[in-house]
N, C-alpha and C positions, 0 to 999 in steps of 0.2 A: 697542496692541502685541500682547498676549493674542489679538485677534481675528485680526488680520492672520495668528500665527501658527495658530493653527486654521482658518482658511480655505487657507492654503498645504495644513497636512497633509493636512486632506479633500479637496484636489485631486491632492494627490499619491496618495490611498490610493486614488481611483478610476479613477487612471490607471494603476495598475499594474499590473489583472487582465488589462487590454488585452493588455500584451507579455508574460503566461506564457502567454495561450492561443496565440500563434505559435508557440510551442517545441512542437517534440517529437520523441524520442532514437529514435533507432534501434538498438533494445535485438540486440544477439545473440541467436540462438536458443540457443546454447550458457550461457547463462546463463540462460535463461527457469527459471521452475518446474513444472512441469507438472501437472495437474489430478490426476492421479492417479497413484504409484507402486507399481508390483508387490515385495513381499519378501517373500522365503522364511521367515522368523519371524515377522512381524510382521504379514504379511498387507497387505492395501490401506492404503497410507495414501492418504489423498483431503484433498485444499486448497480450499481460497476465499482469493481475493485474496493468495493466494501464502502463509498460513497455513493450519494442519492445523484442520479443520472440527471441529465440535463433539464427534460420535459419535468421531472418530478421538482426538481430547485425551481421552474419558472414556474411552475405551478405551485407550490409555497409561496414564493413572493405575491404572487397575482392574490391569494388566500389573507396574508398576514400584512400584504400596505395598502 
């Protein structure tokens, strides 16, 4: 019984990367992040993967303590 059901999962959990990789959303532009933002105080902020890059996080901190 034990096998039977670990044979089902592992066929199930390698069946599943199959139908995420068909997906895929058709993000708005209006919602994107963009790679880099211009502001008057704060200067560039600059992203990676939609998160503020490293230089720009120490540079917050170094700002805001």
């Amino acid at each position: 019984m034990k096998i039977n059901l670990m044979l089902s999962a592992t066929a199930m959990s390698l069946a599943m990367p199959a139908f995420a990789q068909d997906y895929a959303a058709d993000v708005p532009e209006n919602v994107l992040t963009p790679d880099v933002v211009e502001t008057q105080t704060l200067g560039a902020i600059v992203f990676f993967d939609r998160m503020p890059n490293a230089d720009t996080s120490r540079r917050f901190l170094t700002i805001w303590t």
